[in-house]
N, C-alpha and C positions, 0 to 999 in steps of 0.2 A: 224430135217430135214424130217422126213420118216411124222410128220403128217402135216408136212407144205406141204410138194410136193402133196397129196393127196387132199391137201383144195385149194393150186391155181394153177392157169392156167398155169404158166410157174413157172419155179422154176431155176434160177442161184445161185453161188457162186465166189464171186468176192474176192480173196487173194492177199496179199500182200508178203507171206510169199512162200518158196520155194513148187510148187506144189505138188511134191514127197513126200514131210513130209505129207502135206493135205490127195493124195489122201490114203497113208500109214495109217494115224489115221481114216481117212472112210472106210477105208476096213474090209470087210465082215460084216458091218453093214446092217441092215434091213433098205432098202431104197425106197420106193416107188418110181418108171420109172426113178430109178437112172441112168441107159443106156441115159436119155433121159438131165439127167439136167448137162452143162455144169459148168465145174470149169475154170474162167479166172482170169487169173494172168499175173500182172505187174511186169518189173523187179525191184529188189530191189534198187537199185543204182537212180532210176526214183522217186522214194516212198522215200526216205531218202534224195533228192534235195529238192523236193515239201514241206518236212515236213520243212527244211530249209529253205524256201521262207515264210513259214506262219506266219504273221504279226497279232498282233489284229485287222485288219483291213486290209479284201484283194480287190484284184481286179483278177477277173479270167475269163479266156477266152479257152475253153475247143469244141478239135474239133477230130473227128474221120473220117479217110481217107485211105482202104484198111489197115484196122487191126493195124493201125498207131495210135495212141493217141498224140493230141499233147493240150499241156497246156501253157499258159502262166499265168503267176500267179507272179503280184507286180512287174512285168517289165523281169521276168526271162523266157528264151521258153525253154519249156523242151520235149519229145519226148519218146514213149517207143512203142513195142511193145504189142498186144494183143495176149495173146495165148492162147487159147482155149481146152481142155482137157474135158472128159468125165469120171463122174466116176466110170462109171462100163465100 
């Protein structure tokens, strides 16, 4: 992460997994403008429907409205939060 955040422009982390854990195993790691690159996480319960919805063959319809994620995916609408965290 430390020489990716250095080579692009912007730099995210998109988890799926409990933030806490995440920002816990990054810590005090050597991070390049780690202050600066946010960690966003979905809640788990969102991520474990979706993965239940995925079909060999999908249909998906993916919209974001005031931090809102909403998906439709093979006739199911599902909804989560976005929450945003920093790592340092």
């Amino acid at each position: 992460m430390h020489r990716g955040s250095k080579r692009a422009e912007r730099v995210a982390v998109y988890t799926h997994r409990d933030p806490v854990k995440v920002l816990a195993q990054l810590s005090g790691k050597r991070i390049h403008h780690a202050a600066d690159i946010p960690l966003v996480s979905f809640d788990r319960a969102f991520v474990e429907a979706a993965a239940a919805a995925l079909e060999r063959r999908n249909t998906a319809t993916v919209s974001v409205t005031e931090r809102q994620l909403y998906l439709e995916l093979n006739g199911s609408s599902l909804s989560t939060p976005i929450t945003d965290q920093h790592l340092a």
